[in-house]
Phi, psi and omega in degrees: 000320179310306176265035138301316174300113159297132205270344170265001156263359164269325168299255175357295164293305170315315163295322153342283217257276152002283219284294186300329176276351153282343163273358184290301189285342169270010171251358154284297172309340142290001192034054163278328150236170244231086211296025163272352203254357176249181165045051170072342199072037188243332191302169180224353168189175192292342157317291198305333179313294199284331165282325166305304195305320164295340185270332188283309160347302180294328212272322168311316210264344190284309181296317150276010160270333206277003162267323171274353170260356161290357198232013192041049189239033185234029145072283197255344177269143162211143210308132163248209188296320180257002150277324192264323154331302189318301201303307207293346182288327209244011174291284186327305161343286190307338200274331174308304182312318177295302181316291153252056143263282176346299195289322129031090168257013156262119182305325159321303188288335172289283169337292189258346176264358190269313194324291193314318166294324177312309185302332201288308160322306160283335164279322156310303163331282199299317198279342172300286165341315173303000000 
């Protein structure tokens, strides 16, 4: 069922889907939204904000290169054995992330963030595969 998904629209969404969510996390760090709506609804001031937000930010742009060389669009680089770790590592993630989104005491974030890891999840699965 997994390679149903065509594998270069799971490379595409994922980079995509990735690219709004930095921009999602950089209007929370400008506090255009409100950082209760990220991280479980857990953060406790604006420090702990600007640091989850930086590790997610790195963590985010580290994951769309290792999608963009996996999808071959990083030109001289090419995916070997530990891109395909890296993805199957982020399979794991993504299913941790579904998981505690569920658990989620912003509701926003349960709602519209668990669906969106669950897809993540699966769209990694498939690009792992290739």
């Amino acid at each position: 069922m997994i390679r149903k998904i065509p594998f270069r629209l799971a490379v595409n969404t994922m980079l995509f889907f990735l690219s709004v969510l930095l921009v999602y996390h950089l209007l929370i760090i400008t506090q255009a939204i409100p950082y209760e709506a990220t991280w479980g609804g857990r953060l406790k001031s604006d420090e702990e904000m600007y640091r989850f937000e930086a590790v997610s930010i790195t963590v985010n742009l580290l994951i769309m290169f290792v999608i963009a060389i996996k999808g071959g669009y990083t030109g001289r680089i090419k995916p070997n054995k530990l891109i395909k770790v890296i993805l199957w590592l982020m399979v794991v993630l993504y299913a941790l992330n579904t998981v505690g989104n569920i658990l989620s005491t912003n509701l926003i974030e349960t709602i519209v963030f668990t669906p969106m890891t669950l897809i993540f999840t699966v769209l990694c699965w498939r690009m792992a595969i290739e």
